[in-house]
N, C-alpha and C positions, 0 to 999 in steps of 0.2 A: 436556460442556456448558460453555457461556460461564460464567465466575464472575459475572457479571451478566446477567439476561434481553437481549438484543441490540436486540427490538422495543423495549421499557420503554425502556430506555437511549437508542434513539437518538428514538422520538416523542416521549416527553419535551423532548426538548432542541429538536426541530421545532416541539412546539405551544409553548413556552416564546420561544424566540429565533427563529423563521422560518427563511427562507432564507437564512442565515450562516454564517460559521466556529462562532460559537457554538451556533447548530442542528445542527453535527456534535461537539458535546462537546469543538471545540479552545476553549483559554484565549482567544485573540482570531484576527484575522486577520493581525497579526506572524508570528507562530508559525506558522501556516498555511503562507501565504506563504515563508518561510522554509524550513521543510519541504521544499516544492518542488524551492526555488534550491538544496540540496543534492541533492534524487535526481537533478535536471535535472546538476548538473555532475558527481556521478559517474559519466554514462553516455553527456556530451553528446557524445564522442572516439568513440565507437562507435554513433551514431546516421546512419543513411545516410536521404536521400529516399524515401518510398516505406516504411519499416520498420512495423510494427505495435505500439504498445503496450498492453496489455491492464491497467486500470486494474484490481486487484481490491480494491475495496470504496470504489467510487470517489465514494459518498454523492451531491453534486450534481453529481458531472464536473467539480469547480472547476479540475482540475488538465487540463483538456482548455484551458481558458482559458488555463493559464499556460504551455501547451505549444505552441499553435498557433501566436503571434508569431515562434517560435523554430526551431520545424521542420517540413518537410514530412512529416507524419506520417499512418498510419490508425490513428485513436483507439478504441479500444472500453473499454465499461465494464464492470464485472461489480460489482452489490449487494444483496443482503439482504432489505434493508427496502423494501418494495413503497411504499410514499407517498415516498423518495429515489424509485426508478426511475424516478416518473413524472417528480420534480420534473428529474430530471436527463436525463430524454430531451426538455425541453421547455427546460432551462437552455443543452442541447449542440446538439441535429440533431443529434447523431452515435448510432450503432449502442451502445445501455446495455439490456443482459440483467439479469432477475432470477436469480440464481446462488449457490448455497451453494459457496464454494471448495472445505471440506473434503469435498464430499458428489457434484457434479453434475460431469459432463461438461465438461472445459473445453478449449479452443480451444489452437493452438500460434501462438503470435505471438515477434517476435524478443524484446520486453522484456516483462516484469512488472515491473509498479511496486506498492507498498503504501503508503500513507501514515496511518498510525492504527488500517489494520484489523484489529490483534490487539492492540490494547489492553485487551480486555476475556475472549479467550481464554484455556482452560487453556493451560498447557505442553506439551502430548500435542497441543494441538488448532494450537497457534505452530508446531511442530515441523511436523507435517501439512501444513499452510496453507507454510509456506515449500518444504517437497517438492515437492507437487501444483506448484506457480507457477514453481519452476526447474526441474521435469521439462518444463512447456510452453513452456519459452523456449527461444530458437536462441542467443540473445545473452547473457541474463543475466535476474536477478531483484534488482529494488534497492527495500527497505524499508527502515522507521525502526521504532524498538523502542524504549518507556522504558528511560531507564538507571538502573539501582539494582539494591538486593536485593528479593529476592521476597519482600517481607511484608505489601502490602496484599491485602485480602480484595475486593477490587472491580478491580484494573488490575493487569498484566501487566508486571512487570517481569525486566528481566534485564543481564548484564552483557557487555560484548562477547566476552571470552574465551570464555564457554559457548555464542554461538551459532558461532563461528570452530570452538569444539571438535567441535559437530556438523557443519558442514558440509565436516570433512575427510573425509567419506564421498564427498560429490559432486567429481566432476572439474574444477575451476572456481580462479578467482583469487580470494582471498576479500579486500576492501576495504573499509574501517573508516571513519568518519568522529563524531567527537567535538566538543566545545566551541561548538558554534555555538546553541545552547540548552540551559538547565539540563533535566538529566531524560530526553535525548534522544539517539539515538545514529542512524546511519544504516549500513547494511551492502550491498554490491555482490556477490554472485556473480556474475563476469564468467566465461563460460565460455569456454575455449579457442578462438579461430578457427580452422578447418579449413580447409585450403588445397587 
């Protein structure tokens, strides 16, 4: 189970702040934003025309916005909270399922991206959630994760070495990315190109 109810957690922050960064429990739309500009450059060298990214827990598809300018991509989303899904099949056009990662059926597309959505995850459920998304990728799977020690009782933290230490299971290149916000870390499983 979530260390925080997931519906609670994110209507809350929807009937509070709307349709915002702050309706998705980010601090503003800086940090948002930024978020982005990191997964987008860890992955932009291996993005081709035509490639599929599969947003999982993609709240309002904001990141369908920050991706379109930039490449010819097929966008999908995968979220949770049924009043997101609506707001974000209606914020995108684009193909947004409602989707439990750890639990439902998921799609194979070349990327998985995450941005926020195991911030409120156990560790058993982070671990999960990052398997399932680089088992359906061709290409890779690039998420952000707080960075600290795991001692709040509401958010998921961890430190980069312990998710580098887990993913030397998977066949992949594992890429780290730091300092560009306090608290934050961003991670690349790029897997092997097959020739």
């Amino acid at each position: 189970m979530p260390r925080i109810n997931n519906d609670i957690f994110y209507k809350n922050a929807l009937k509070k702040h709307g349709q915002s960064a702050k309706g998705l429990n980010w601090h503003d739309d800086y940090s948002q934003i930024k978020r982005f500009e990191i997964l987008h450059e860890m992955i932009e060298d291996d993005i081709n025309t035509g490639d599929t990214i599969i947003d999982a827990g993609c709240g309002f598809g904001d990141f369908y916005h920050f991706i379109k300018p930039l490449h010819k991509v097929h966008y999908i989303g995968y979220e949770i909270v049924e009043e997101n899904v609506k707001i974000a099949q209606e914020h995108t056009k684009q193909h947004i399922e409602q989707k439990d990662i750890l639990k439902d059926p998921l799609d194979v597309a070349e990327f998985y991206i995450a941005s926020g959505s195991m911030n409120i995850l156990s560790r058993f459920e982070t671990y999960l959630f990052i398997e399932r998304c680089f088992a359906h990728s061709t290409k890779g799977f690039v998420f952000n994760l707080l960075y600290g020690k795991n001692e709040s009782k509401s958010f998921n933290y961890f430190l980069p070495q312990e998710i580098k230490h887990f993913a030397k299971k998977f066949d992949c290149e594992i890429l780290t990315r730091t300092g560009y916000l306090p608290h934050d870390f961003t991670v690349y499983l790029r897997k092997t190109p097959t020739s």
